[in-house]
C-alpha positions in Angstrom: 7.6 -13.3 -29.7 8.4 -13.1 -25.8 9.0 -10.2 -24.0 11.6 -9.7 -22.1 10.1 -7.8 -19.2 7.0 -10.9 -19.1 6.8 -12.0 -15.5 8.8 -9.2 -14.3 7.4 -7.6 -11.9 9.7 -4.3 -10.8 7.9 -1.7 -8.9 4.2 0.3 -8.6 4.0 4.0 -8.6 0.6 5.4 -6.1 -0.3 8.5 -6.5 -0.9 10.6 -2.8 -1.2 13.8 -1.1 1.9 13.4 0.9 4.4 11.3 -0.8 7.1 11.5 1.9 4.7 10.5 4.7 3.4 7.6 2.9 6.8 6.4 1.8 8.0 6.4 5.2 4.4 4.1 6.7 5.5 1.7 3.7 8.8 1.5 4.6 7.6 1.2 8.3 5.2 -1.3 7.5 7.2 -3.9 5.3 10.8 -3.4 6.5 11.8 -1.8 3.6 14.2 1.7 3.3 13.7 4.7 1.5 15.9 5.1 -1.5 15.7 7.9 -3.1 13.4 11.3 -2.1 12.9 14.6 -3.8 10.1 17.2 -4.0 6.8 15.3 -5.1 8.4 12.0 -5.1 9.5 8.9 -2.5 10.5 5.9 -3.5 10.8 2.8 -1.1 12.5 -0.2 -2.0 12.6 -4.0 -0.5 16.2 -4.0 -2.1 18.6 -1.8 -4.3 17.0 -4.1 -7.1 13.5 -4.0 -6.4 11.0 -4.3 -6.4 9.7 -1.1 -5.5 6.9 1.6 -4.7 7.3 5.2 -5.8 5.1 7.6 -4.1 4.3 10.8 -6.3 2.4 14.0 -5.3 -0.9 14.2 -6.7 -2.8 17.2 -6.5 -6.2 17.2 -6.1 -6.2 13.8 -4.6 -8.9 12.3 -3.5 -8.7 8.8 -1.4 -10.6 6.2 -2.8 -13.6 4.7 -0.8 -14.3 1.0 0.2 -16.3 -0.2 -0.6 -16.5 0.9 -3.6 -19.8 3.1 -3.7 -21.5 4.8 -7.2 -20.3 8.2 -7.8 -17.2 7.9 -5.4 -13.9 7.5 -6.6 -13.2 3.8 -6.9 -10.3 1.7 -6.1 -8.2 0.9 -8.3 -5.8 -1.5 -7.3 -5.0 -2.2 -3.8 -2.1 -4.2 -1.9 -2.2 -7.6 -0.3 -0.1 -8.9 2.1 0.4 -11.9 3.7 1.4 -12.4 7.7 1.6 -15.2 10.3 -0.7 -13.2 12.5 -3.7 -11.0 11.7 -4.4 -9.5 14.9 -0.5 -8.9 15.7 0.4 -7.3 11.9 -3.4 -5.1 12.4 -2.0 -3.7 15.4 1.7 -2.7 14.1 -0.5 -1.3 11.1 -2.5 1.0 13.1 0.2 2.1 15.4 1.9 3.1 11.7 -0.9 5.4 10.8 -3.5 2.9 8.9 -7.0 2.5 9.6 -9.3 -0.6 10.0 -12.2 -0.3 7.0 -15.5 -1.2 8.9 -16.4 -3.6 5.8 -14.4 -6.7 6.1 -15.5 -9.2 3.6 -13.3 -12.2 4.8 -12.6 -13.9 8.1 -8.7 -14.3 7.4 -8.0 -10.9 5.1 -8.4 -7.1 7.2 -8.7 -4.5 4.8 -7.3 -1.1 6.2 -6.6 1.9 4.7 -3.2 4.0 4.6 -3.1 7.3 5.8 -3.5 8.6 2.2 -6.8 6.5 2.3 -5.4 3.9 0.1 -7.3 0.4 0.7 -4.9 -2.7 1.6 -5.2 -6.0 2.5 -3.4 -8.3 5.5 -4.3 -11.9 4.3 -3.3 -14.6 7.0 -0.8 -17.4 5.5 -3.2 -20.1 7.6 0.2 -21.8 8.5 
């Protein structure tokens, strides 16, 4: 039996110290709006449909740290996204609040880091 939900893919909810401030570098950094706010909980939208991101306060946070190092608190997921140009889209990205991770694995991916610490990738398209 199918589900109805397979290959539907709605929304991600990240935990982070500041929910507010890190809705708003999301909604900064993609283009997206705000939807809906309240105490402990942002929620950032590419449309009224989705998908989405909800930010939610999470105390005793701690950011994770790449790469990923024994003991530390790993990464567990992390966001990828694509852009015509990698130096351009770093630049708007730092300007926003992120910072460049001094390990970059790839030539044509930059992995930065939110200002919650959050790891996340800018992959150039190649076209």
């Amino acid at each position: 039996m199918r589900s109805r939900t397979a290959g539907m893919w709605w929304g991600t909810t990240i935990e982070a110290p500041d929910p507010a401030a890190l809705a708003r570098f999301y909604a900064s950094l993609l283009g997206w709006v705000i939807g809906h706010e309240e105490p402990g909980t942002s929620i950032v939208a590419a449309s009224p449909q989705g998908p989405f991101f909800v930010f939610q306060q999470a105390d005793g946070y701690r950011p994770p740290v790449w790469p990923p190092a024994t003991g530390e608190q790993r990464p567990m997921m992390h966001f990828d996204f694509q852009v015509g140009d990698l130096a351009s889209a770093v630049t708007e990205a730092v300007e926003l609040g992120a910072t460049v991770a001094e390990f970059q694995p790839q030539e044509h991916v930059r992995v930065l880091f939110d200002p919650a610490g959050h790891p996340f990738c800018l992959c150039f398209d190649g076209e």
